[in-house]
DRENPA-3360 file (N, C-alpha, C; in nm, 2 decimals, always signed):
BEGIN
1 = XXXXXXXX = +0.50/-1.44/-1.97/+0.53/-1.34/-1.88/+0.68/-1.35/-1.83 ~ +0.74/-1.23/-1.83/+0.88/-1.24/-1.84/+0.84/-1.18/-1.61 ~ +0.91/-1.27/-1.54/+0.93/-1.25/-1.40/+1.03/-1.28/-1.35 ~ +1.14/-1.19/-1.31/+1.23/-1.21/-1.23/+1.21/-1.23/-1.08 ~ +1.28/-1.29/-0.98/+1.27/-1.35/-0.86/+1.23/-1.20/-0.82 ~ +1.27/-1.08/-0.86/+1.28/-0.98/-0.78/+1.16/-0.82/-0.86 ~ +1.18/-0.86/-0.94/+1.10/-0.78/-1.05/+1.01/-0.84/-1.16 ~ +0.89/-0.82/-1.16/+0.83/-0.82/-1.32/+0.87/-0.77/-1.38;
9 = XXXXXXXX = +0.91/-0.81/-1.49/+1.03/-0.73/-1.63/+0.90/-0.66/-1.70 ~ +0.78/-0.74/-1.69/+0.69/-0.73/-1.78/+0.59/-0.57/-1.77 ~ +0.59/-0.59/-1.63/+0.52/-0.44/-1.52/+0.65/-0.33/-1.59 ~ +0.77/-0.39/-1.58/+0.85/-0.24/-1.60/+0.83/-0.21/-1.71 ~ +0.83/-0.29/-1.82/+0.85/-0.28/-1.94/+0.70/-0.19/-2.01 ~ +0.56/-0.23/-1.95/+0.49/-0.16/-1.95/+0.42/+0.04/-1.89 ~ +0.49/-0.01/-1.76/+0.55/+0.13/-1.73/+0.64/+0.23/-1.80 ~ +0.76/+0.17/-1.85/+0.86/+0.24/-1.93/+0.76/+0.31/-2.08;
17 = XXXXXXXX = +0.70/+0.23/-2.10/+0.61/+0.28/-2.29/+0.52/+0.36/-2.21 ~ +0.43/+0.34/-2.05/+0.32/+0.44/-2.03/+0.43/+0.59/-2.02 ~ +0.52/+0.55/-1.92/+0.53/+0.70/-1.88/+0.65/+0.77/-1.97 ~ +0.70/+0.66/-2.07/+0.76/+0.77/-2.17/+0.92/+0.82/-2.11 ~ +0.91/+0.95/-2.12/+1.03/+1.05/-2.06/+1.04/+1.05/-1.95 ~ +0.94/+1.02/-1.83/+0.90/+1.01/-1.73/+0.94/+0.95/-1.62 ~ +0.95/+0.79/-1.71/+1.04/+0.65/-1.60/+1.14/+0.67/-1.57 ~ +1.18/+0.80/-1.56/+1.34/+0.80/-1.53/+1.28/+0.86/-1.37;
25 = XXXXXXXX = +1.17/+0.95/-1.37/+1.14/+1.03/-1.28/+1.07/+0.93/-1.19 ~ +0.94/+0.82/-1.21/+0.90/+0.72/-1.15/+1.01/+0.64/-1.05 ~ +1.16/+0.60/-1.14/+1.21/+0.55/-1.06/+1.29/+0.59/-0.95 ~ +1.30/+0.73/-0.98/+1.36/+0.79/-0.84/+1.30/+0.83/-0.72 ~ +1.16/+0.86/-0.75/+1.07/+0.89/-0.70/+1.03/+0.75/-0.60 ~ +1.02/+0.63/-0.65/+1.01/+0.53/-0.61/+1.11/+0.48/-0.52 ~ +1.24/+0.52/-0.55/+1.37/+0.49/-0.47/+1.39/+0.61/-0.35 ~ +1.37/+0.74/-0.36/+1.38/+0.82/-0.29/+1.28/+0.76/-0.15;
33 = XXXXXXXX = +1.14/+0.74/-0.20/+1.03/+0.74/-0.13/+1.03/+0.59/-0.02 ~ +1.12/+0.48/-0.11/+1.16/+0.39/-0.06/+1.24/+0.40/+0.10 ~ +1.37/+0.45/+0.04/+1.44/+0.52/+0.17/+1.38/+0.57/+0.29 ~ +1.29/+0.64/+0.28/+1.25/+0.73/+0.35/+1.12/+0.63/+0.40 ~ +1.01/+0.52/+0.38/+0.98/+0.42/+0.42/+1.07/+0.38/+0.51 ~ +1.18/+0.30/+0.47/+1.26/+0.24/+0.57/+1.33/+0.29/+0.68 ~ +1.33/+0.39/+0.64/+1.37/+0.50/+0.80/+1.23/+0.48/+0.91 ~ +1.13/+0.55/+0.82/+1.03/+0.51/+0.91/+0.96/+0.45/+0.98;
41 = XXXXXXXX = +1.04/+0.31/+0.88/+1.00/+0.19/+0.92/+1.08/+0.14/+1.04 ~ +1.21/+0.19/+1.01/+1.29/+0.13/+1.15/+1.26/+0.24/+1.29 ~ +1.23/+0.35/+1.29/+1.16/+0.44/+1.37/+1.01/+0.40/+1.42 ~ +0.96/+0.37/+1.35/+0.84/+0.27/+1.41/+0.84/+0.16/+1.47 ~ +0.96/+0.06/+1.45/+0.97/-0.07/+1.53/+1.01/-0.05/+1.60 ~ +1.18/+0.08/+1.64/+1.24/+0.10/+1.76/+1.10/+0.17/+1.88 ~ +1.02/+0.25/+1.84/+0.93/+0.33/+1.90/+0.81/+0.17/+1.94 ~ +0.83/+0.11/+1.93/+0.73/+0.00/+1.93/+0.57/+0.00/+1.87;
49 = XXXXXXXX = +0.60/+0.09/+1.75/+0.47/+0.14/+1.75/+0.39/+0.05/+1.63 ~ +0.31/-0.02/+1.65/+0.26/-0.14/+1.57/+0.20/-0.09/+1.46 ~ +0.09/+0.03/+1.51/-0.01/+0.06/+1.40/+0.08/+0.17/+1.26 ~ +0.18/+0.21/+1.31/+0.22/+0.30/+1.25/+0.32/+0.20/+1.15 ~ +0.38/+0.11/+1.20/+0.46/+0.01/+1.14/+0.36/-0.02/+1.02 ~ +0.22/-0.10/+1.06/+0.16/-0.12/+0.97/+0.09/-0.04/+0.84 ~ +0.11/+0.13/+0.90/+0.09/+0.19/+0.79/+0.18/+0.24/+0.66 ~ +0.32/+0.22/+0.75/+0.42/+0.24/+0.66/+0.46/+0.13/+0.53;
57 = XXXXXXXX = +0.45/+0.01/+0.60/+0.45/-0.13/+0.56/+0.33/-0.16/+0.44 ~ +0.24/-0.09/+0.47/+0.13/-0.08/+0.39/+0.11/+0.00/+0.23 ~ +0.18/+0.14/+0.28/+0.26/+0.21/+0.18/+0.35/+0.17/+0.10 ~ +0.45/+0.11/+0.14/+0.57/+0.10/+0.10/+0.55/-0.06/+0.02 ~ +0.47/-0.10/+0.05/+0.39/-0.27/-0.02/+0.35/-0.21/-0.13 ~ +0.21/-0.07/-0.15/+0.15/-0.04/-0.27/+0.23/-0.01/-0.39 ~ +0.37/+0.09/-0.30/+0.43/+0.14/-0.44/+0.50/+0.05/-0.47 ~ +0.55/-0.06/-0.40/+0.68/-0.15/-0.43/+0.59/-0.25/-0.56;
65 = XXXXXXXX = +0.43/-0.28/-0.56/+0.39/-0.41/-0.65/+0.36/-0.28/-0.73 ~ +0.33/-0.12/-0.72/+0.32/-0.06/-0.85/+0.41/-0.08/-0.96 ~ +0.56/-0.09/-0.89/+0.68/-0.05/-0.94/+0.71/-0.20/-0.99 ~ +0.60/-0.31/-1.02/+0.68/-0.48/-1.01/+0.81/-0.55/-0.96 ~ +0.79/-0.45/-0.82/+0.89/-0.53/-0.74/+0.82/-0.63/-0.63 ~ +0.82/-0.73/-0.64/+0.67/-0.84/-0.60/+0.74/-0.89/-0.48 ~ +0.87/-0.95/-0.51/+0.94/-1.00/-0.35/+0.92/-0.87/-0.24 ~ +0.97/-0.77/-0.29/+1.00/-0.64/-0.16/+0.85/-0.64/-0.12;
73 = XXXXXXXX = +0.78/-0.62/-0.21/+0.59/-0.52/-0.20/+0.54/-0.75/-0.08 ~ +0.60/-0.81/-0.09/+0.62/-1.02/+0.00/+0.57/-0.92/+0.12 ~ +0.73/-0.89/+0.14/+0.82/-0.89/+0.25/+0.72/-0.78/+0.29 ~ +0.69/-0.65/+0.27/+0.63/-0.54/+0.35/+0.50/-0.61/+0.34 ~ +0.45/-0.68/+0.25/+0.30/-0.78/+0.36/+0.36/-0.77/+0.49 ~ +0.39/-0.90/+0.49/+0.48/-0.91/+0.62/+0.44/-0.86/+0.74 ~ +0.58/-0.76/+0.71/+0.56/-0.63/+0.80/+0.38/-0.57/+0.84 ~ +0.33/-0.54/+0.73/+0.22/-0.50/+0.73/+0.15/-0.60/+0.92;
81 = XXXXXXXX = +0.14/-0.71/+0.80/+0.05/-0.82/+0.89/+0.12/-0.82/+1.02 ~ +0.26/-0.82/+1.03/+0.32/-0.82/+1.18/+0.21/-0.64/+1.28 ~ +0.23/-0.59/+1.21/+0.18/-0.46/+1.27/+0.02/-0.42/+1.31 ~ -0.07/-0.53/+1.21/-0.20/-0.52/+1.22/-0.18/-0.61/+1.30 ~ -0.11/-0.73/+1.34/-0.17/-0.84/+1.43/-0.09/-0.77/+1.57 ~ -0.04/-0.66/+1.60/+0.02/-0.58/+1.71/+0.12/-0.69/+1.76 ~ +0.20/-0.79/+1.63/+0.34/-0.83/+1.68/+0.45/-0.79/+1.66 ~ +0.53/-0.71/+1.77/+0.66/-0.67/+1.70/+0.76/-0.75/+1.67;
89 = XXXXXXXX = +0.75/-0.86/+1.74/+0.85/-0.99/+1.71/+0.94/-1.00/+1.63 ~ +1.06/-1.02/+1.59/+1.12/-1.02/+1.49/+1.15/-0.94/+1.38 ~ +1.07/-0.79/+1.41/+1.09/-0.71/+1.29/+1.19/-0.65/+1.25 ~ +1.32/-0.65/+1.37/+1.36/-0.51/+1.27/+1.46/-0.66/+1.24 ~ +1.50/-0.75/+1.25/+1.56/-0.87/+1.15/+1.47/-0.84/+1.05 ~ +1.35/-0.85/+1.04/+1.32/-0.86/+0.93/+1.32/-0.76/+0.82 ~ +1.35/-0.62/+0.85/+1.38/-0.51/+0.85/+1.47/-0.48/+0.77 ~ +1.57/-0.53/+0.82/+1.67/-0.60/+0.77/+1.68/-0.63/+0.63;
97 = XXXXXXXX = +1.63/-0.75/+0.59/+1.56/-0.85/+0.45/+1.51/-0.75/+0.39 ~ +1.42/-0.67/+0.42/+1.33/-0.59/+0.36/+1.42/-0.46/+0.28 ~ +1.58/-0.45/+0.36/+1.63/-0.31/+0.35/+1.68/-0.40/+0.24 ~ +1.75/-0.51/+0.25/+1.87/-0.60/+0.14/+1.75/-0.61/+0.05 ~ +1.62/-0.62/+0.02/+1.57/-0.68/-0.08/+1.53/-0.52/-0.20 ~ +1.56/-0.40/-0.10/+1.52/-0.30/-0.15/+1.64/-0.26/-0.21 ~ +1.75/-0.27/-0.13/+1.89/-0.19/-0.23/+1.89/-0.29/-0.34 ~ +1.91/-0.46/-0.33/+1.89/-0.56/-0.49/+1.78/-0.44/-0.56;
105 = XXXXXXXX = +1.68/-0.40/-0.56/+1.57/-0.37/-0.64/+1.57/-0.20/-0.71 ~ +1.66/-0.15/-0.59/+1.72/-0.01/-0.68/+1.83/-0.05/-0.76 ~ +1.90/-0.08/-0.73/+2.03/-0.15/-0.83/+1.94/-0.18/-0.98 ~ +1.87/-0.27/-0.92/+1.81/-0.31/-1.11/+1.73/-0.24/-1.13 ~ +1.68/-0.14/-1.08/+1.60/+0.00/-1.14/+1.70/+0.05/-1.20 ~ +1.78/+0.09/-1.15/+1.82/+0.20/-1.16/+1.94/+0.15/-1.29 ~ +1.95/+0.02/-1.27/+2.03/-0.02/-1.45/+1.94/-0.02/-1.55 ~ +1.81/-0.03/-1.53/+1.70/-0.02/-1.65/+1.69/+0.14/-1.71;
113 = X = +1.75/+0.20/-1.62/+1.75/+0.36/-1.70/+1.85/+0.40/-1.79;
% end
């Protein structure tokens, strides 16, 4: 199993042969939708709003281990669990990590195309 700290090479590499012409369209879709996560994510911690934190976090976890990005899909556990256990403590630091671990992970998407 080919795994980078940041990506399964192996998940992409299997994605790239399923969707063909496609993974071009997967990864932007993935990257666009990412963005737009982390807005809402930082909108939800400023708002203090826990449960909604945890939904976003929850989302943005599913597509991130679709996509074999396994550190990012860590980190929005995380988040997740911060928001189900109604702590806001330390999130938007963490928020933070979560944003830096997502532009590293578009960068190497977006070189796989």
């Amino acid at each position: 199993m080919h795994v980078d700290k940041h990506l399964d090479l192996d998940a992409i590499a299997t994605l790239k042969e399923i969707m063909e012409d496609d993974f071009g369209l997967l990864i932007d879709t993935f990257i666009n939708d990412g963005a737009e996560r982390l807005a809402a994510l930082s909108q939800d911690i400023d708002l203090g709003n826990a449960d909604a934190v945890r939904r976003s976090a929850h989302s943005f976890k599913g597509s991130s281990s679709n996509i074999g990005a396994l550190q990012l899909a860590e980190q929005c556990l995380f988040l997740e669990t911060k928001g189900n256990d109604n702590d806001m403590t330390g999130l938007k630091e963490h928020l933070q990590e979560v944003a830096q671990e997502f532009s590293l992970v578009k960068q190497m998407l977006t070189d796989l195309l």
